[in-house]
C-alpha positions as CSV (number, residue, x, y, z in Angstrom):
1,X,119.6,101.0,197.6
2,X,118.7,98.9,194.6
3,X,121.1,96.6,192.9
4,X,119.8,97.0,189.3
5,X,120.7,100.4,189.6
6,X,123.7,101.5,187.9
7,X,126.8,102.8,189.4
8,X,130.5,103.7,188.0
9,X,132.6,101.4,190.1
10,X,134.9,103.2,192.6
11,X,138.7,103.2,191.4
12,X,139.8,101.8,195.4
13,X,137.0,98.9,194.6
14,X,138.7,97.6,191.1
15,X,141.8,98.2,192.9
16,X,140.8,95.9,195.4
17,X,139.7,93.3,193.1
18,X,142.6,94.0,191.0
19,X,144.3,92.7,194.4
20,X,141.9,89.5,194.6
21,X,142.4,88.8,190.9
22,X,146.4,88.6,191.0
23,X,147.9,88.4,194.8
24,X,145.1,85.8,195.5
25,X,144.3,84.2,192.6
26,X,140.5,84.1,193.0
27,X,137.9,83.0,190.4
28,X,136.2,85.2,188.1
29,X,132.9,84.4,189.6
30,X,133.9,85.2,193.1
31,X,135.7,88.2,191.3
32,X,132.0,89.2,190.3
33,X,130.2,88.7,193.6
34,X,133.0,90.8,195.4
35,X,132.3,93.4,193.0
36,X,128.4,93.3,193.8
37,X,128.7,93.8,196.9
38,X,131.2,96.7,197.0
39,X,129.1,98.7,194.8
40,X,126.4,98.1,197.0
41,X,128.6,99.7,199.8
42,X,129.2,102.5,197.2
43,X,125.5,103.0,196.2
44,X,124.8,103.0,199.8
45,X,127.2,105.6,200.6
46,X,126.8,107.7,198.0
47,X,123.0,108.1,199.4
48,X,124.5,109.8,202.2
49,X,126.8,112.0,200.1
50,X,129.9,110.3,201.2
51,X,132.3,107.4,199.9
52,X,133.0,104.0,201.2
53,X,136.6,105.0,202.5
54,X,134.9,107.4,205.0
55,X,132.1,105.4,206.5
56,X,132.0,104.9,210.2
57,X,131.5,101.4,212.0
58,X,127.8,103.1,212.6
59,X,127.4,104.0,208.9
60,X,128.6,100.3,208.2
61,X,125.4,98.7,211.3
62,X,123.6,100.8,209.1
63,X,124.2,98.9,205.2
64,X,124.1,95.6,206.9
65,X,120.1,96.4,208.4
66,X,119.3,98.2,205.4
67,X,120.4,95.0,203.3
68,X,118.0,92.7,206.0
69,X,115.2,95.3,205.2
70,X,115.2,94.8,201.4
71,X,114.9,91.1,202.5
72,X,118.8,89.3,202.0
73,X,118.9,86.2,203.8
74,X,121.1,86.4,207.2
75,X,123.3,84.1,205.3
76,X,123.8,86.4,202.1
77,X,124.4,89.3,204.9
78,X,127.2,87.4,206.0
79,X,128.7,86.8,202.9
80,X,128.7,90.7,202.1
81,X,130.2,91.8,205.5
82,X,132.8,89.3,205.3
83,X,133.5,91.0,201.8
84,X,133.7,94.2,203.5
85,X,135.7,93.6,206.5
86,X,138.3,92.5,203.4
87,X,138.2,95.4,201.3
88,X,138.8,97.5,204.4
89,X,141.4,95.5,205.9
90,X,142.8,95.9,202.4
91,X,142.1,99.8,202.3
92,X,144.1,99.7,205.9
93,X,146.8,98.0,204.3
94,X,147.4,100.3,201.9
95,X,147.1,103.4,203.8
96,X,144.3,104.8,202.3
97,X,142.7,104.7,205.9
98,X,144.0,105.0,209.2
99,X,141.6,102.8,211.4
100,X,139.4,99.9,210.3
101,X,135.5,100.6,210.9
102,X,134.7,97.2,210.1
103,X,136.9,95.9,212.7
104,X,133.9,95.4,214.6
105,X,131.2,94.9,212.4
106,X,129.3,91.2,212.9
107,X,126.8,89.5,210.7
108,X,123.6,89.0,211.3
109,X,122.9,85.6,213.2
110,X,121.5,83.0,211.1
111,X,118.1,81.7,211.8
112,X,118.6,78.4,213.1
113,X,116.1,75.8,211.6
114,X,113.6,73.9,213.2
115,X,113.9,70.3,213.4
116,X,111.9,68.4,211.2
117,X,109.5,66.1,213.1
118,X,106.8,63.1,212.9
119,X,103.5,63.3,214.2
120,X,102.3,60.3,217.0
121,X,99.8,59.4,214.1
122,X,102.8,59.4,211.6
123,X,105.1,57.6,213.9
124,X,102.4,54.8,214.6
125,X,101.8,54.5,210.9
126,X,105.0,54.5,209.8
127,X,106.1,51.7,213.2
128,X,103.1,49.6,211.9
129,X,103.9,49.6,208.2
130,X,107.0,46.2,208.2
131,X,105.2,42.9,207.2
132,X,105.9,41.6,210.8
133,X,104.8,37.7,208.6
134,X,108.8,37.6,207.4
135,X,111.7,37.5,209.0
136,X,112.8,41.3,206.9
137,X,109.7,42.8,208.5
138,X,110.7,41.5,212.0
139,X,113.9,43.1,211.8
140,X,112.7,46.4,210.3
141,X,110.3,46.5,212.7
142,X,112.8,46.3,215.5
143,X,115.2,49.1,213.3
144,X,112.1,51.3,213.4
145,X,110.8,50.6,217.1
146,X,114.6,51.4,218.8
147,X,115.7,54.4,216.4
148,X,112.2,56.1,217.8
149,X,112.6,54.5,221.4
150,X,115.9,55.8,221.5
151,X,116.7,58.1,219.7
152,X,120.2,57.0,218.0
153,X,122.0,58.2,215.0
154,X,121.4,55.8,212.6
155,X,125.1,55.0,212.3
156,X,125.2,53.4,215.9
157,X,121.6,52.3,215.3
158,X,123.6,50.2,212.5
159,X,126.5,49.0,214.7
160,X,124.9,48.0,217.4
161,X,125.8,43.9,218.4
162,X,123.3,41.6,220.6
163,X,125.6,42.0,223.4
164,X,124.8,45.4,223.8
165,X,121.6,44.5,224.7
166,X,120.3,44.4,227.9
167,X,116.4,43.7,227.5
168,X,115.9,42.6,231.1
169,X,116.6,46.0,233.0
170,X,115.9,48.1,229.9
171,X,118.2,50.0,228.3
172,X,121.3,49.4,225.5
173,X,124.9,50.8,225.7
174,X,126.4,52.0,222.5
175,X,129.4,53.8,220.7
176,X,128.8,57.9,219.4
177,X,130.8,60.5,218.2
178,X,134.4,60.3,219.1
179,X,134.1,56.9,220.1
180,X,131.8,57.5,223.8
181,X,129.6,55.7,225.3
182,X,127.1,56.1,226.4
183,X,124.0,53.9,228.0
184,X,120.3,54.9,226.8
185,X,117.0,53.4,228.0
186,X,114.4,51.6,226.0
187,X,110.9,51.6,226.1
188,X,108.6,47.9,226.4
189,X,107.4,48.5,222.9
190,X,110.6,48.7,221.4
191,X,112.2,45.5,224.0
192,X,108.9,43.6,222.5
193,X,110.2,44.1,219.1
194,X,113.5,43.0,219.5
195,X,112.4,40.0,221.3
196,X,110.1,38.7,218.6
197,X,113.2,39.9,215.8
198,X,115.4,37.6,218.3
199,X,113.4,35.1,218.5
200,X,113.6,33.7,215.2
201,X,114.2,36.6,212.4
202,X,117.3,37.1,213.3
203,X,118.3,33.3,212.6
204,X,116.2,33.2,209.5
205,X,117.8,35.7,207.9
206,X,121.8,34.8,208.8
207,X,120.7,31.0,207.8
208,X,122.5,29.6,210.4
209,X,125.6,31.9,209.4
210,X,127.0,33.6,212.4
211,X,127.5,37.4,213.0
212,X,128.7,39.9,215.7
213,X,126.3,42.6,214.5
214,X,122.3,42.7,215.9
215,X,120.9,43.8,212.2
216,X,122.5,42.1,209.0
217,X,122.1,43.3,205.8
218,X,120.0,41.1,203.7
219,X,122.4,39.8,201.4
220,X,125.1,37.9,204.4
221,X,126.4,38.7,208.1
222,X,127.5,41.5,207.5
223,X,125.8,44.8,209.1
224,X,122.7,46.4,207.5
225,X,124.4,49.7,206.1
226,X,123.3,53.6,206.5
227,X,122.2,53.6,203.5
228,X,120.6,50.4,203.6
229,X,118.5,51.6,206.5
230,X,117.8,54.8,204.4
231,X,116.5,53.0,201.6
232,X,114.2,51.0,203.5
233,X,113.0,53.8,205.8
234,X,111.8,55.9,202.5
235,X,110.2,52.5,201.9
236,X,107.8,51.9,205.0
237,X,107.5,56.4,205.1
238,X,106.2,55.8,201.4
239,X,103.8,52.8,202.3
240,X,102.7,54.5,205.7
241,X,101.9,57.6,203.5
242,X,103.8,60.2,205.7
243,X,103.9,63.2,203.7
244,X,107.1,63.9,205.2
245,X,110.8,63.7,203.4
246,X,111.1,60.7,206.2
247,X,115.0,60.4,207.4
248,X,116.7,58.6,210.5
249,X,117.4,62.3,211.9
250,X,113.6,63.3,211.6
251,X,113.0,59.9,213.7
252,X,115.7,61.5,216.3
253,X,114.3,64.7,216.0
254,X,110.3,63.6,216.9
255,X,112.0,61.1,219.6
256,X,113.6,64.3,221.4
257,X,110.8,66.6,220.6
258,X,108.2,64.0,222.3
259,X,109.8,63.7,225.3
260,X,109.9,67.1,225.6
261,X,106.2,67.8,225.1
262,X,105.6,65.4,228.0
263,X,107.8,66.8,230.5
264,X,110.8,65.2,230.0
265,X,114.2,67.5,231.5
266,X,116.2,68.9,228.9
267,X,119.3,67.5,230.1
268,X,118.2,63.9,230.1
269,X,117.4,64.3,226.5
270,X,120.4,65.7,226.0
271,X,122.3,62.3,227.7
272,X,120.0,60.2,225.5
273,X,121.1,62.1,222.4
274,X,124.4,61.8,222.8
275,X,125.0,65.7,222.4
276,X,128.4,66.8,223.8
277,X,127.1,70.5,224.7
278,X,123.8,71.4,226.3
279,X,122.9,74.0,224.0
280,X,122.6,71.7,220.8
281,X,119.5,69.6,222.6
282,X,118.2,73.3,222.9
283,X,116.9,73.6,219.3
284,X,114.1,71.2,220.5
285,X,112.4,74.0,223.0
286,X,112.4,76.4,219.8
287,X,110.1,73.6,218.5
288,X,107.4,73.8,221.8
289,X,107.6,77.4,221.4
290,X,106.2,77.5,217.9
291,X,103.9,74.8,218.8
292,X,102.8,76.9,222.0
293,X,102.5,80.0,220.3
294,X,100.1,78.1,217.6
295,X,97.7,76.9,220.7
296,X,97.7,80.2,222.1
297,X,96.6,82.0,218.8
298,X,94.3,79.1,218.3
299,X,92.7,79.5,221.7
300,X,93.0,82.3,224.1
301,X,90.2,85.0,223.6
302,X,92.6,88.0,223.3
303,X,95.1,86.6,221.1
């Protein structure tokens, strides 16, 4: 099933995109990509010496695998089937068939991607890299130290206030998606840095100015912005030499995946995070797995 081979386009496909073309008005180039994809359908059923309008919902399983084992992505699957769920549904419509077969046909599920993560070298580097001599390198080192201790987003990382501090028990209470709340601990390291950023950074940099938010910008009281933060992340990643496209979510994402790698429950992370549903923290045990099955090949003697 080869798409450079040629095939006369059915007259119920241009039909079809006669339909797409006028009733809904789509662009030429979508106009072009339905067409691909229908004459795939076509060439596929022609190779069993039948016609699209006749397929079953098996014959139908059968395209989508065949189009997984020529190697489209899951995501390019999807786009096809949603193609011809409409040109059926359009077929239905005009009573060239009697009962959808694609009623019931479902993509492929996408492959979900692995987090991105930091190494405990790459974290340490990249933690030691702020000039901790100035007043801008006491506060990034405190950015740095809570966004791994705690593993925020960096938008309430930014929005955080000194009363939302609580350095004597340990932890700090902020704001997350749709405005919740939620409390998360922090580690002595991280409490360490924001005492010596408190101590006299802080000050240095607001010169006496006041302001309600725990890291100003550089340039007034106003709050350091996300992509402030950004900027000076890709900064300290670049002088640490981590290899890595650095971002605040790969600092989440190594925060969560460490805990996990030392025993840490899946829900608690989860509470930490912020996540509203229990099955977005669960990305992070795809991570272990990989990392498992690695060791494993590396090091059992029938692998």
């Amino acid at each position: 099933m080869s798409a450079d081979s040629p095939s006369p386009s059915d007259a119920r496909i241009d039909a079809y995109l006669d339909h797409l073309r006028v009733v809904r008005r789509l662009q030429p180039l979508s106009i072009e990509s339905y067409n691909r994809d229908l004459l795939q359908l076509a060439r596929f059923a022609a190779g069993r010496g039948s016609s699209p309008e006749v397929l079953s919902l098996q014959d139908l399983e059968a395209f989508v695998r065949a189009l997984m084992a020529e190697g489209y992505s899951p995501r390019s699957v999807a786009r096809m089937v949603a193609g011809v769920r409409g040109f059926y549904k359009h077929l239905l419509v005009s009573r060239v068939i009697a009962s959808n077969p694609s009623e019931d046909l479902r993509p492929p599920r996408a492959w979900r991607t692995l987090p991105r993560y930091l190494s405990l070298e790459e974290v340490d580097a990249l933690l030691g890299a702020p000039d901790l001599s100035t007043p801008r390198g006491l506060r990034d080192r405190a950015l740095l130290d809570v966004l791994y201790a705690t593993g925020l987003r960096v938008s309430e990382l930014v929005s955080l206030r000194p009363p939302d501090l609580n350095l004597e028990v340990g932890f700090l209470t902020c704001i997350g998606k749709g405005d919740k709340q939620r409390i998360v601990p922090v580690g002595d390291l991280a409490i360490a840095s924001l005492r010596a950023y408190l101590g006299g950074g802080r000050m240095a940099l607001l010169k006496g100015q006041a302001s309600p938010w725990l890291f100003p910008g550089g340039r007034g009281t106003s709050a350091l912005t996300r992509v402030g933060f950004w900027k000076l992340l890709k900064g300290y990643a670049l002088k640490a030499g981590v290899s890595h496209d650095v971002s605040p979510h790969v600092l989440r994402h190594s925060f969560a995946t460490h805990l996990l790698d030392r025993g840490a429950d899946l829900r608690a992370i989860q509470m930490m995070l912020g996540h509203a549903a229990l099955s977005t923290t669960q990305i992070y045990t795809h991570v272990l797995e990989a990392r498992l099955k690695r060791v494993y090949d590396a090091h059992h003697p029938r692998a």
